[in-house]
N, C-alpha and C positions, 0 to 999 in steps of 0.2 A: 609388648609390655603394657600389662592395664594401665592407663594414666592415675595416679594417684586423687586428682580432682573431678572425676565423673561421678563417684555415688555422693560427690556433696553438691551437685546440681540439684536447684527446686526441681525438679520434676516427677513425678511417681513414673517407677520403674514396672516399664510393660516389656512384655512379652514382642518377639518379631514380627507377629502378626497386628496386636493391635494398635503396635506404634505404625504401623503402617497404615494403618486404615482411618487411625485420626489425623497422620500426615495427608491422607487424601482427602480426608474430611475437609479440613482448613482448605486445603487448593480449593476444592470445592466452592465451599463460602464464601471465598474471595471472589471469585470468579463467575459465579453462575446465574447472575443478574445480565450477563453478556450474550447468553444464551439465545436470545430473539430479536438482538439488537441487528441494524441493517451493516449494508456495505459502505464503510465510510475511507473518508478520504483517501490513502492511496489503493485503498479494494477496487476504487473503479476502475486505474489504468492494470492494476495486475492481475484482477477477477472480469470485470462486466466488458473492460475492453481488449481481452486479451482473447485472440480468438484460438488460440492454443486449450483452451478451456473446451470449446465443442467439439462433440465427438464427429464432426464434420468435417473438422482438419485431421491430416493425416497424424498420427502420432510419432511419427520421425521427426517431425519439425517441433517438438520440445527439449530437444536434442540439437537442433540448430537455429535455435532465437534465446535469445536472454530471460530473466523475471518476468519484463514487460510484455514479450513476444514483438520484440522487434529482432531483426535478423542481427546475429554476433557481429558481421563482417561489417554492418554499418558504423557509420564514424559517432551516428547519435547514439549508437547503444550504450548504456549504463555498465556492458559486459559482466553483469552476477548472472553469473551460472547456476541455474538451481532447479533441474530438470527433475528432481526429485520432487521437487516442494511444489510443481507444478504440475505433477503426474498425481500428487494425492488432491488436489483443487479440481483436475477435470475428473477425477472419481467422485466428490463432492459433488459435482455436477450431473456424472451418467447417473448417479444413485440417486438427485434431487429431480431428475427429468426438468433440471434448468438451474436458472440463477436465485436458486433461495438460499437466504445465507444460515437461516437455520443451524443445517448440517455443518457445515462452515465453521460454524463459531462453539458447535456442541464437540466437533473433535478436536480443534484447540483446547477447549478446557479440559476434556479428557488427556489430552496430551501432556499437558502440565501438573495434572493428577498425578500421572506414572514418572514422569521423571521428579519431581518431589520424595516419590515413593522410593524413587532410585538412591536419590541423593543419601538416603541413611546408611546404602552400602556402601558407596562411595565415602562418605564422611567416616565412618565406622573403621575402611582402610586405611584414608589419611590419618585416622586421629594413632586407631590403637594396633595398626599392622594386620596382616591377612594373616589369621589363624583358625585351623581345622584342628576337629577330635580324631577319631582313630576311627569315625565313619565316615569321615572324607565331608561331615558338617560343617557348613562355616561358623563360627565363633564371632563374636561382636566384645572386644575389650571394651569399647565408651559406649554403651546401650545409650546411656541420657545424654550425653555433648552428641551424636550423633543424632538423637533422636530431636535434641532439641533445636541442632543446626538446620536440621531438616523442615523444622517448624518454620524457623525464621523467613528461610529459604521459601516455602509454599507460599507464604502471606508476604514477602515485601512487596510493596507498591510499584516500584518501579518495574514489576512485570507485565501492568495493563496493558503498557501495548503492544508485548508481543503476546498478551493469551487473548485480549478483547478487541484487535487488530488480528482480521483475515491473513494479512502479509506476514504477521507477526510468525505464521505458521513456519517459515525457514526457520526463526532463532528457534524454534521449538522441535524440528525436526534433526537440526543440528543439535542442540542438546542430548537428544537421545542417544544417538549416535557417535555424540561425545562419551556418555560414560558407557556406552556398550564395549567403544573402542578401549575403554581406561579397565571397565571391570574385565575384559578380554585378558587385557596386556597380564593383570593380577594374576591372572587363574593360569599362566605360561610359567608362574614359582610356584603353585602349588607343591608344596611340601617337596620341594629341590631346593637339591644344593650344589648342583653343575646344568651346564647350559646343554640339554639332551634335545635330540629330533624333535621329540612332538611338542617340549615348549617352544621350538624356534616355530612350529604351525601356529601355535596359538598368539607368535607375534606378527603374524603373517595373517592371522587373522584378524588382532586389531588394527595392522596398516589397514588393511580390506575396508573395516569399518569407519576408518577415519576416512578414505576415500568417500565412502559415502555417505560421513556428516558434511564434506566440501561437495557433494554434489546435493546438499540442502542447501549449504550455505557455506560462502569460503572460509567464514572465524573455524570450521571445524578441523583444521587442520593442527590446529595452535595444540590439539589433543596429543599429539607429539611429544610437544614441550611437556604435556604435565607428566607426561607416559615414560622421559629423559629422566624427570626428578624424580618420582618414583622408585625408579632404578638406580638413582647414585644413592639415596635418601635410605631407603627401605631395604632394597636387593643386596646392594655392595654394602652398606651399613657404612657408610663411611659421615666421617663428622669433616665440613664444608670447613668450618673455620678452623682445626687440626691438621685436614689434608693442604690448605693454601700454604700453612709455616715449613711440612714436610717436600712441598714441591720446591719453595722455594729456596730451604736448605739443603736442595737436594738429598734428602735422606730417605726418599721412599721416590720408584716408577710406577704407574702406574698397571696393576695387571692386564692380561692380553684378557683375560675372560672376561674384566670389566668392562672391555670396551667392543666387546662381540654386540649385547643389544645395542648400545650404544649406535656403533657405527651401522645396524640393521635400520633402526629407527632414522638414521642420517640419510641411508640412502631412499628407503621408503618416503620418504617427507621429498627430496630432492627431485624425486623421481614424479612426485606429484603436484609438484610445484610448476615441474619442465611442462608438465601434462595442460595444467591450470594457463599458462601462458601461451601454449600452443592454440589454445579453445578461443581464448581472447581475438587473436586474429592479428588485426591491426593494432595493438596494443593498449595502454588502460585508457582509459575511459578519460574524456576529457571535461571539469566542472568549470562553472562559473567564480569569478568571484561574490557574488552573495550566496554561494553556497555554503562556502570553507574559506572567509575573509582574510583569516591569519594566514595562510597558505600560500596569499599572492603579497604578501608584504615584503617589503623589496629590502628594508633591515633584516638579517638575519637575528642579530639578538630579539628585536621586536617582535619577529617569526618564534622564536624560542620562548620568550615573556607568554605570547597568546597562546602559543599550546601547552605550554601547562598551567594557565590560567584557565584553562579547558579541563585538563587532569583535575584541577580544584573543584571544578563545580561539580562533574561526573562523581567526585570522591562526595559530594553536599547531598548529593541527589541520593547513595547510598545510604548516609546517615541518617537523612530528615528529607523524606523524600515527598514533601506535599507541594511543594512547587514542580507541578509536573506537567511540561506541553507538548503538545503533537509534532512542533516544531520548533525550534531555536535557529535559525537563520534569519539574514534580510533584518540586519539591527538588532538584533532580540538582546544580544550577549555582544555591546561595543568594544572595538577594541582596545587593548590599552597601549598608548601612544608614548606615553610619558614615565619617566621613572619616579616623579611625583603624584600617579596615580596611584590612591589609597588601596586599589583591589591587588596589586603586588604582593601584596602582603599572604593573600590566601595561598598562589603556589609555594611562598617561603614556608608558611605551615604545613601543609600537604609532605614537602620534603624533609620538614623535622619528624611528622610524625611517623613517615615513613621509614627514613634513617635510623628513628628506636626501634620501628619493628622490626628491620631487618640486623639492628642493631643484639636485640633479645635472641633473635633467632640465629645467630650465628655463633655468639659467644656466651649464651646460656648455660648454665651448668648442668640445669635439668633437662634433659635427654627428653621427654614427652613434651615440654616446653617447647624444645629448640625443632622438632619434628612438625608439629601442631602450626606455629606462627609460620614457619617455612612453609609447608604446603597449602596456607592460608592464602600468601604474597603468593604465589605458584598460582595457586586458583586464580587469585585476584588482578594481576598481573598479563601473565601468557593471554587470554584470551581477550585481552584488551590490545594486544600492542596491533590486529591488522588496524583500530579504527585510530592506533594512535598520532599518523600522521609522520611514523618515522621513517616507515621504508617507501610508502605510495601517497601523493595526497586522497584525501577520501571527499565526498558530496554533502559533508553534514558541517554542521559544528557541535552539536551533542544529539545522539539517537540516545532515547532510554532504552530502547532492542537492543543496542549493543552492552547491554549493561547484562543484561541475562544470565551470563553463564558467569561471569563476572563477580557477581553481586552472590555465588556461591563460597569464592573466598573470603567476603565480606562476613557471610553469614558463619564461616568455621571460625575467623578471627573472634566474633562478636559471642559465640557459645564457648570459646576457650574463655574470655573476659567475665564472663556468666561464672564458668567455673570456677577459676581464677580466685574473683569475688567472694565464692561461697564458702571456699576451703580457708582464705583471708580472713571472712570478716565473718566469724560464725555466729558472733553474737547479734546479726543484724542480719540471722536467716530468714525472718519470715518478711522481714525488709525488701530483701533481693530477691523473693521467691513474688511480692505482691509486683515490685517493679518488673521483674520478670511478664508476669502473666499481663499486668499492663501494657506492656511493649506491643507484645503479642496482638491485644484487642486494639491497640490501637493501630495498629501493621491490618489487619484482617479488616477494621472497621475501615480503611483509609484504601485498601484495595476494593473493598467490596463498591465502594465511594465515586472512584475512579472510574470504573468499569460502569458503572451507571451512565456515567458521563459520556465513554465511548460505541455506548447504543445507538443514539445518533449523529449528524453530523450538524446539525443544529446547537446541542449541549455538548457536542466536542469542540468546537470551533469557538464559541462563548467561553468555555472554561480557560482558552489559552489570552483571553484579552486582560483578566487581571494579572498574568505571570508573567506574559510577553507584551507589554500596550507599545513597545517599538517596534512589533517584526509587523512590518508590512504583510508578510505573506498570510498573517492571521487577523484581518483586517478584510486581507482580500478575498478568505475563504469566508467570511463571514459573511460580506456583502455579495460571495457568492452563491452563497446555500440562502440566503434572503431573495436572492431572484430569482432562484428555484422555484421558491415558494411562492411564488407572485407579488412578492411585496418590494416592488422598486424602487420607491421613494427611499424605505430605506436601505437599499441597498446602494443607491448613491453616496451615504455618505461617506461609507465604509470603504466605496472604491475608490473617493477624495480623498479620506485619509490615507489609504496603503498609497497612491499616488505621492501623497505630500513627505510622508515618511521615505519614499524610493522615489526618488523625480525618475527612475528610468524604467519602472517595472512596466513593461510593458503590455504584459498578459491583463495586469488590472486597467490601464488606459485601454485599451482594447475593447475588454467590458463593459466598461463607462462611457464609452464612446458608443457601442450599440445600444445601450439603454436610451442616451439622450438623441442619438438614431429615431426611436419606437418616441421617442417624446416630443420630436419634430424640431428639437434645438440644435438643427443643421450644421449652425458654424462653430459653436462647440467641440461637435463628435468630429468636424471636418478637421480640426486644430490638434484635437489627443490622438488620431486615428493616423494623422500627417506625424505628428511627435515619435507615435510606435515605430512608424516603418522607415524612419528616421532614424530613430536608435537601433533598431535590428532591424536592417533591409529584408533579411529573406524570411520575414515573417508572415508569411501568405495568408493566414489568415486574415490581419490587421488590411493588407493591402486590397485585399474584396470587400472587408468593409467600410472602410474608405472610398472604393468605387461606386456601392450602395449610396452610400452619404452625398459624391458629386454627382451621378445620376439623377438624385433628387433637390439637387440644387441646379439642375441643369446645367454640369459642366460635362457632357457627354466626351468631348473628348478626351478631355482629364481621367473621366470613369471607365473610358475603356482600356487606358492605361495600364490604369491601377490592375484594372483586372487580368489585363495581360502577363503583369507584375506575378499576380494574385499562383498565375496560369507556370509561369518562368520558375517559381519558386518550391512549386508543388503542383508536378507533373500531372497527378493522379485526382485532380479537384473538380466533381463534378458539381456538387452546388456553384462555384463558380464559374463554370460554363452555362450553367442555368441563369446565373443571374446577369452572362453577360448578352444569353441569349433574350432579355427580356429590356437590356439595352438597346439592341438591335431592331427589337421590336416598336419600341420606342421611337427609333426612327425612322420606320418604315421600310430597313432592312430585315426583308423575308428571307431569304435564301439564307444568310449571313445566321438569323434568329434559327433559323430550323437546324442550321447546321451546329451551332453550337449548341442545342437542345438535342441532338442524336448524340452528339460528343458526352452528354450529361447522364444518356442513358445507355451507352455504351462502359461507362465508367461504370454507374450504377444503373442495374437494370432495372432496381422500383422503384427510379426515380420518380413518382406519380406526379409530383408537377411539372418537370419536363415533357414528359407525355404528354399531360392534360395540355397543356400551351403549345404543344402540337398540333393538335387536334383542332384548336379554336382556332391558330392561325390560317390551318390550311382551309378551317370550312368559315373567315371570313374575308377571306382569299378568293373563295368560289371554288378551292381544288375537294372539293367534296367526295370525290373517289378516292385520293392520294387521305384527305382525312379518314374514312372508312375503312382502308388499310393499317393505319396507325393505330386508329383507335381498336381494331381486333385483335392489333400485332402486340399492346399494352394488356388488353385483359388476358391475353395467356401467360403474359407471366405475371401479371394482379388482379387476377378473376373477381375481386370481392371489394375494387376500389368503384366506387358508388361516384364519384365525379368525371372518371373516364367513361362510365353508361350513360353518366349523363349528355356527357359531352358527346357522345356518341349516336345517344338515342336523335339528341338536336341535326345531328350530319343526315341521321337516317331517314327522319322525318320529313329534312328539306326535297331528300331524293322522292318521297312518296312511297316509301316504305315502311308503311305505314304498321302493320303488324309485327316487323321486327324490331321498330323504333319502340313500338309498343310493350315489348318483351325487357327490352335494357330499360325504361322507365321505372316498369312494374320491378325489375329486381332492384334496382338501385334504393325506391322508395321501400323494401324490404331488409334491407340494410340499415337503412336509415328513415325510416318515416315520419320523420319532421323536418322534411327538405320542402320550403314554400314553393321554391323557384322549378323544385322536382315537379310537384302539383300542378303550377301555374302550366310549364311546359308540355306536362302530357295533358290539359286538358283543354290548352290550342291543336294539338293534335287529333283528340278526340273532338274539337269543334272541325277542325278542317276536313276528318276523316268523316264528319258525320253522322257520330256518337255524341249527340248536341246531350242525353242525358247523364252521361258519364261524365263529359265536358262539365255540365252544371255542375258535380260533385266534385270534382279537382278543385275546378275555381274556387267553390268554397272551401272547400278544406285549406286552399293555398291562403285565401284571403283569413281564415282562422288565423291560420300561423304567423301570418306577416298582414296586418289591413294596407300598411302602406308601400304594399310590391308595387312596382313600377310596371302600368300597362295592363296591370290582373284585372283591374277596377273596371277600366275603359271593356276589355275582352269578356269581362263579366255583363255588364250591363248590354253589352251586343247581343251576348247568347241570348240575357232574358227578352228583350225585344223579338229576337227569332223564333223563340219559342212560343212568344204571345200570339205573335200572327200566324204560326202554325196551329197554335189552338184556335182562333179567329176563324181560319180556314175550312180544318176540319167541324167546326160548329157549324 
């Protein structure tokens, strides 16, 4: 049934094609500023350090590691399954011949083009039912509420960061997938009216596809739930608030045919659930408390109070969505402790406002009405409850990703209210139609905004300090994309602050303590570095550099401790066999330095400065053959590193091999030809070798690059003496 309120929507009435193609338009323009933007924050651990991405790993193992590419069976993994969403990232990759995020970010926003474009089918079913002509055409009863849902839907804001966020790419591959699955299930009634073979295939094929919106992303399974309502709503044509009085007056059973998809969709969701938990392993995922704070509150009602003072804000972020951050955890969103805290108030409205809706939609008289607001809550609803914290706890306190599909029943509610309006209030059409189109520019103006912001991690990281100035962890990203950049000074204060806001975050003490490390403020970094591995012992990182730190305070056995620590806590740590091998060093443990310098490069084999301190040990050691070995056994597998020739050429030179010491000079200073000390070295050689004229041009060239090399000066002024009396001679 045509809804009565669709031709009194402002909108001019297009054709199925071009409402489609200015629904792509908008996505577009919100969007396509993103387009060249980098890999920002969580892109690095699911793109740059996910080695599942190069086509050098086998591609079975994205099938048995998480998002992250950490193995499922580990106790650390985050367990999101999304082997899909990871199989189109390393296509991103074989097609980019690497890590450019270009491509990346150009089939995100095409992504979000087409499911936009989708949504008007979709919208079109929910609003005015699936209807064909007598060519088996589909029929659109709400061309404008669909077309205009659709609008809203391309341009709301809170979709930047799954279209201008790399990672974002699961919410968006599950969305597809979602209405493939939903416009699937539709086309199983085509023009029936008994449940026959090949529509039971085509439900069979949207189980199929929701399988593979949960192997994007697990919200894709919730496509069930809307594919259930659907079915009692549209298919059985049954009225919700009619069938509750006749169940409970028992005066009507329900039929066996109603509950054939039904219980098809029961078992298919059951059957993928059992699947979803099998894959898990050891079970879900285990978070912190500053992840999901209200989660570990030890009140129940308290527990109740913060998550739907959570529901509130997510409902805020929908309506007036310009308060928007990368992150809300780590303080961002305090909790609320007290029953005389004023913020109570938001979830008390959230649940009135929700109770008319669901209130209108049940016992409304009007049939489009009660259809419309119903599969509005369905949208808006179902696809929120995995992140609602009822059946699992979750890693967040609000993702704007999870808002994504979400934010689709937001937009059918918000185009029925459109309507609603226009059919209401006719004398104040050009009113609703300027407010209308306002929305719109201000929705498209405020995405396109956003997505600027998420080009880098510089103006993404800054834009969350006026929304969020309590989360630590945006503080901490600040000050650490500040030291990225080379700018330390300020990035300490930002690691003070995220420290002062979290006394226990340790990843930012950690950071703050190697800056002031690099700045020589010893007992400082000795004190936050001691604090870290204090508050989380088996933080191996923190514990090497803290050995770094006593090392250089000369508490050598305290630093080989640490390092041991460093070693106990993370098996596989070869910079920290490096750096305990240079403790070793330090004390004039050779054997002990070398060994735990093969250990560094056994772990990694281009470790080049394990190598290189190889090399120098053994050749001032005197083992000059055992260096010569090393140093050939390191350029094959790092032909092109210009300080192991050097180091090399020096072993060769001592031996009097003199033409091959001569060949690793010459290439290294090819490599690099503003190496002083390269210069200075080969033209001791060519002095010793007795190339006193080639000799003369090193030294100089060396003494250009650097006048105050140590020893160039003295060996220079020797040659020219030698060469004077040589000319003296021959005169």
């Amino acid at each position: 049934m045509c809804p009565y309120w669709d031709h009194h929507i402002p909108l001019p009435k297009l054709g199925p094609l071009y409402s489609r193609l200015v629904t792509a338009f908008v996505a577009l323009i919100c969007f396509i500023n993103s387009y060249d933007g980098d890999f920002v924050f969580d892109d690095s651990e699911a793109i740059i350090n996910n080695k599942d991405l190069n086509p050098d790993t086998p591609l079975s193992n994205i099938w048995k590691n998480d998002f992250w590419g950490s193995n499922l069976s580990s106790n650390s993994s985050h367990k999101s399954y999304r082997p899909l969403t990871v199989l189109t990232f390393r296509i991103n990759y074989l097609l980019a011949g690497g890590l450019h995020p270009i491509g990346f970010h150009v089939l995100n926003v095409a992504l979000h083009c087409v499911i936009s474009v989708l949504m008007i089918d979709v919208f079109a079913i929910l609003i005015g039912g699936l209807v064909h002509n007598g060519r088996e055409a589909k029929l659109s009863l709400s061309p404008k509420a669909s077309f205009l849902a659709a609008l809203f839907f391309a341009a709301h804001p809170v979709h930047t960061e799954s279209v201008a966020g790399i990672v974002g790419r699961a919410d968006l591959l599950c969305a597809l997938f979602f209405q493939l699955s939903f416009l699937v299930y539709c086309k199983a009634f085509q023009g029936q009216t008994h449940y026959k073979l090949f529509s039971v295939l085509w439900i069979f094929g949207s189980i199929l596809l929701c399988a593979v919106a949960m192997l994007c992303k697990e919200q894709g399974i919730t496509v069930l739930g809307v594919n259930a309502a659907y079915d009692i709503l549209m298919v059985c044509n049954l009225n919700i608030y009619e069938l509750a009085h006749q169940l409970l007056s028992r005066r009507k059973s329900a039929d066996v045919s109603d509950l054939f998809t039904g219980s098809l969709l029961f078992l298919g969701g059951s059957f993928l659930l059992y699947a979803r938990w099998r894959i898990m392993g050891t079970g879900p995922p285990s978070f912190t408390e500053v992840d999901n704070p209200a989660s570990f509150a030890e009140n129940v009602i308290l527990r109740i109070v913060n998550y739907n003072y959570y529901y509130s804000l997510n409902a805020w972020l929908l309506l007036c969505p310009w308060w928007l951050c990368f992150d809300w955890s780590m303080g961002c969103v305090p909790l609320i402790k007290s029953a005389t805290d004023w913020r109570i108030f938001w979830p008390l409205l959230l649940w009135c406002c929700l109770m008319g809706l669901v209130y209108q939609a049940l016992c409304s008289q009007d049939s489009n009405k009660r259809r419309t607001l119903t599969f509005g809550l369905v949208l808006l609803v179902i696809p929120f409850l995995p992140a609602s914290n009822l059946f699992f706890r979750v890693g967040f306190v609000i993702a704007e990703r999870v808002l994504y599909l979400s934010s689709a029943g937001y937009c059918l509610i918000l185009a029925y209210a459109v309507g609603y309006c226009s059919c209401h209030w006719k004398k104040h059409k050009r009113l609703l139609r300027a407010t209308t189109l306002t929305l719109l520019c201000v929705n498209v103006a405020r995405s396109a905004q956003r997505s600027q912001q998420w080009r880098s991690e510089q103006s993404l990281f800054a834009s969350a300090l006026s929304v969020c100035p309590l989360n630590a962890k945006v503080h901490y990203n600040v000050g650490k994309n500040l030291a990225d950049r080379g700018n330390q000074s300020a990035a300490v204060k930002y690691y003070r602050e995220a420290v002062r806001l979290h006394p226990k975050y340790v990843h930012a003490m950690n950071n703050l303590g190697n800056i002031l490390k690099e700045r020589n403020e010893l007992k400082e970094a000795e004190e936050l570095l001691s604090a870290a591995v204090h508050i989380q012992p088996d933080f191996a990182a923190a514990w090497m550099n803290l050995g770094i730190v006593q090392n250089s305070l000369k508490k050598f056995d305290e630093a080989e401790q640490s390092y041991w620590n460093a070693i106990r806590f993370r098996k596989k740590y070869p910079d920290c066999y490096y750096n305990l091998g240079r403790l070793y060093a330090d004390l004039n443990r050779s054997i002990d330095a070398l060994n735990a310098w093969r250990n560094a490069t056994m772990l990694k084999p281009d470790h080049s400065l394990a190598w290189n301190n190889m090399v120098i040990l053994l050749d001032n050691t005197g083992n000059l053959a055992q260096a010569e070995l090393i140093g050939k056994e390191a350029l094959k597998i790092l032909p092109k590193d210009h300080t192991i020739m050097f180091s090399l050429a020096n072993v060769l030179g001592k031996q009097e091999k003199y033409k091959e010491s001569e060949g690793f000079f010459l290439n290294a200073l090819k490599i690099n030809p503003n190496i002083a000390s390269c210069h200075g070295n080969l033209a001791v050689l060519y002095h010793r070798w007795g190339k006193l004229d080639l000799a003369k041009r090193h030294y100089e060239l060396s003494l250009r690059l650097d006048p105050s090399a140590p020893g160039t000066k003295e060996n220079y002024n020797m040659l020219k003496r030698k060469l004077e009396q040589r000319q003296r001679t021959v005169g």
